[in-house]
C-alpha positions in Angstrom: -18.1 51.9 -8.0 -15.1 49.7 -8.8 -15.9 47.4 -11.6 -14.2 43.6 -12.4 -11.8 43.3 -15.1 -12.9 40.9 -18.3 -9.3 39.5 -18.8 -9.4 37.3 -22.6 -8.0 34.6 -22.0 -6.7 32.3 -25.1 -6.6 28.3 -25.5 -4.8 26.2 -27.6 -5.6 25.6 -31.0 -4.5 21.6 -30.8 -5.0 19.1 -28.6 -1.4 18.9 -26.7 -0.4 21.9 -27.4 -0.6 23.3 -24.1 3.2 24.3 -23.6 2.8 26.1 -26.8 -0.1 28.3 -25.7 0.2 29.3 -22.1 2.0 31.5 -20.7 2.7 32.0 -16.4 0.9 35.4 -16.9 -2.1 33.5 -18.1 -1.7 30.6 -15.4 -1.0 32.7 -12.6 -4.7 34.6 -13.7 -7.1 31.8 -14.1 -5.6 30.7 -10.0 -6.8 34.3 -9.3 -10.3 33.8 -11.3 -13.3 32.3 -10.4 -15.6 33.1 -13.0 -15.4 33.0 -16.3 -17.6 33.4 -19.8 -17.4 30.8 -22.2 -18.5 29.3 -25.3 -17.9 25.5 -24.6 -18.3 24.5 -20.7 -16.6 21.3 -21.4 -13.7 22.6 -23.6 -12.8 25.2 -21.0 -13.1 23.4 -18.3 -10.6 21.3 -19.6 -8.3 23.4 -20.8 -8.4 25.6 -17.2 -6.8 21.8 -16.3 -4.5 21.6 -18.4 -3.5 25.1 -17.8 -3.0 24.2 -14.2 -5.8 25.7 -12.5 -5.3 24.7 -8.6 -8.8 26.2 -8.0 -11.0 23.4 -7.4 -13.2 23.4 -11.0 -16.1 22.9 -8.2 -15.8 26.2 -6.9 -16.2 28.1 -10.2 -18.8 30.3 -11.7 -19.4 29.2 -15.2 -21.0 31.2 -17.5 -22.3 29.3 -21.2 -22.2 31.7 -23.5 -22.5 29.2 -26.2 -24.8 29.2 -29.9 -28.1 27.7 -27.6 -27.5 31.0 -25.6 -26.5 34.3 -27.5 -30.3 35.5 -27.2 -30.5 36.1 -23.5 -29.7 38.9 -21.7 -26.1 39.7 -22.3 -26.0 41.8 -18.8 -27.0 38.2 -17.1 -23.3 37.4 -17.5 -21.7 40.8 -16.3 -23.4 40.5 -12.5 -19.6 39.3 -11.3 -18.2 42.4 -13.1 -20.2 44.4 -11.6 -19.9 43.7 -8.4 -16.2 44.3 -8.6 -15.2 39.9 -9.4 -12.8 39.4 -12.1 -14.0 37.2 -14.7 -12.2 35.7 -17.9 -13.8 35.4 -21.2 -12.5 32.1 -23.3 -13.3 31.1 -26.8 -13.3 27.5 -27.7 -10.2 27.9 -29.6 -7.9 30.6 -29.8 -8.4 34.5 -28.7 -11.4 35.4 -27.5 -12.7 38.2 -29.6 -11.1 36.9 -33.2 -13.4 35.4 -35.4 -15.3 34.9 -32.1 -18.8 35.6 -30.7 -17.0 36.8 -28.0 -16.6 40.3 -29.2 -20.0 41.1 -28.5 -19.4 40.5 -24.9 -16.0 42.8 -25.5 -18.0 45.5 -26.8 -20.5 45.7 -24.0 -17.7 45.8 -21.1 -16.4 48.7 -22.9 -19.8 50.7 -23.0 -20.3 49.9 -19.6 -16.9 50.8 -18.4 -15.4 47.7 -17.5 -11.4 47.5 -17.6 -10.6 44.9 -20.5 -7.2 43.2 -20.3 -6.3 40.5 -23.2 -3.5 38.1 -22.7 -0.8 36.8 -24.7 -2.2 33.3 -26.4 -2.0 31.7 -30.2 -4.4 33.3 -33.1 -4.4 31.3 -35.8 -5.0 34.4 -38.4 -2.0 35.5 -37.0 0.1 32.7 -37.0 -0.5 31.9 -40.5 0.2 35.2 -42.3 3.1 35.2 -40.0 4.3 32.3 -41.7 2.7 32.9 -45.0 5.7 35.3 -46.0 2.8 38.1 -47.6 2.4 41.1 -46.5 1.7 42.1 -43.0 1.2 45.5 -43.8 -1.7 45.6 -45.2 -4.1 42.3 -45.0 -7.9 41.4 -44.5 -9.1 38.7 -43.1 -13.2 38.1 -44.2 -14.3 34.9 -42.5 -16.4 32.4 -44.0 -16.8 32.3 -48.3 -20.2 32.4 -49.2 -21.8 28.6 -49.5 -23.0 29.3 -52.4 -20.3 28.2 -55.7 -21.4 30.9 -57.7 -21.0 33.4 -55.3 -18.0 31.3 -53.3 -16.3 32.0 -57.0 -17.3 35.1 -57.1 -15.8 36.3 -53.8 -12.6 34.4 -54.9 -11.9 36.7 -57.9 -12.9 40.0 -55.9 -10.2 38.8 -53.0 -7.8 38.2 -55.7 -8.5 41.4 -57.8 -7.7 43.3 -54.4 -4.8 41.5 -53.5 -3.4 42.3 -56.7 -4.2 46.1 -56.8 -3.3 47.1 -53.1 -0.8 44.7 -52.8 -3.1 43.3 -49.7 -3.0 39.6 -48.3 -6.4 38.4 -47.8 -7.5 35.8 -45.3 -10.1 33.7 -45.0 -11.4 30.1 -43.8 -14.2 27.6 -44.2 -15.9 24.9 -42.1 -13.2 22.0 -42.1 -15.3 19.5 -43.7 -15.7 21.9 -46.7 -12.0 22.7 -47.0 -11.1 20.6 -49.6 -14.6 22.0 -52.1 -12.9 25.4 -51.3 -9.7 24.9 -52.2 -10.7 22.8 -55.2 -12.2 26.3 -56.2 -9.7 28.1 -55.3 -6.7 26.1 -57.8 -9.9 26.4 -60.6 -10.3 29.7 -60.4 -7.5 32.3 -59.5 -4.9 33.0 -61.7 -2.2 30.4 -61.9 0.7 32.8 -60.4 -1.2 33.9 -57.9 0.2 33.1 -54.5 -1.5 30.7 -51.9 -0.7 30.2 -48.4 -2.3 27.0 -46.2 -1.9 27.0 -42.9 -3.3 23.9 -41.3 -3.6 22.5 -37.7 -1.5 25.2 -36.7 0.4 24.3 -33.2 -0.6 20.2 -33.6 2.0 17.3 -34.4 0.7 17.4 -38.2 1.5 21.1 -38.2 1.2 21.9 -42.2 2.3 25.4 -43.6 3.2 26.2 -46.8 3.0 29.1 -49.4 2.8 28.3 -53.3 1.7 29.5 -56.5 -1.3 28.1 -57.7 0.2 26.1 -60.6 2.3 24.7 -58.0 -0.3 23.6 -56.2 -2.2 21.7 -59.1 1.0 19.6 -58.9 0.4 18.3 -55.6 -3.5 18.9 -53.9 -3.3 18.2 -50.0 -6.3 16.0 -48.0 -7.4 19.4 -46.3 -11.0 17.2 -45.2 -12.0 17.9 -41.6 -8.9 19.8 -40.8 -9.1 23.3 -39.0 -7.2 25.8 -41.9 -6.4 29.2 -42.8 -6.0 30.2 -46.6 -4.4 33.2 -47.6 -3.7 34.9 -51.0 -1.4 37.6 -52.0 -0.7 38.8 -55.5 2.3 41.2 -56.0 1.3 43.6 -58.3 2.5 43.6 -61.9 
């Protein structure tokens, strides 16, 4: 039996930054697509406009694979791929499959033997240790901090014991309106020549990246409230 192929299919990080995200690969896909996986209906819909989609949005298959629906039947959404449709998997920002409920989806095409093709589009992990100037070597990137301060502090001083003994950058990122607690932690609690990297509304106008020691930073705290960011430490060791 021939099988679809699950392409991934990135979206812009930014409002308006369409020329900075798609590629004619990608375009000339979604015109050959007419089903697709998503986590926001509305955002991808959208941003299949913006892409240029010359499908009329009327005639697609759209699949909401969104936090109200990650308890049914994951096979519900692979009866396209099955019967031999291609169908593309979007995220609401970014790569599908990257800090992304996504990847469970990923995972199940692969047991079942489905041909998974990602496309070229903007991470923002990636981006910002790009940029960060730490070492892309060896890095880990661990998601959200615990809420909790004790243990948000706690995980603070583990990342930056590890940076510092295996010479490894360590990602990580926080719901926006809680950026400016964590980073307030962060300057209060890691060593003060220890190296910090924030990368914020990566590929928007207000584009804002730059790496610092942490006494550096005291001098000058940025507004980080509400703002989608990346932080990243790195420690050379002594």
């Amino acid at each position: 039996m021939n099988f679809g192929t699950l392409y991934l299919i990135p979206v812009p990080l930014a409002k308006d930054a369409a020329a900075k995200s798609f590629t004619p690969y990608l375009i000339n896909t979604i015109n050959q697509i007419k089903e697709y996986i998503v986590e926001n209906e509305k955002t991808a819909r959208y941003f299949l406009k913006e892409a240029g989609l010359k499908t009329p949005q009327s005639e697609l298959i759209i699949h909401d694979y969104g936090k109200h629906n990650r308890q049914v039947d994951k096979l519900s959404f692979f009866k396209g791929l099955l019967a031999g449709n291609n169908v593309g998997l979007m995220s609401e920002a970014g790569c599908p499959g990257i800090a992304d409920p996504g990847s469970d989806l990923i995972h199940l095409a692969h047991q079942k033997g489905i041909k998974v093709v990602p496309l070229v589009g903007p991470s923002s992990i990636l981006m910002a240790l790009m940029a960060s100037g730490f070492n892309g070597q060896s890095f880990a990137f661990h998601g959200y901090l615990p809420i909790d301060k004790v243990q948000r502090i706690k995980k603070l001083k583990e990342l930056e014991a590890a940076a510092n003994k295996h010479n490894q950058t360590q990602l990580f990122i926080e719901t926006p309106f809680r950026n400016n607690a964590l980073l307030d932690d962060i300057l209060k609690n890691v060593g003060l020549q220890t190296q910090l990297c924030i990368g914020c509304n990566l590929t928007a106008d207000d584009e804002f990246i730059q790496t610092k020691s942490i006494i550096q930073w005291k001098k000058q705290v940025p507004d980080l409230h509400k703002k989608p960011t990346i932080f990243i430490l790195h420690k050379h060791p002594s």
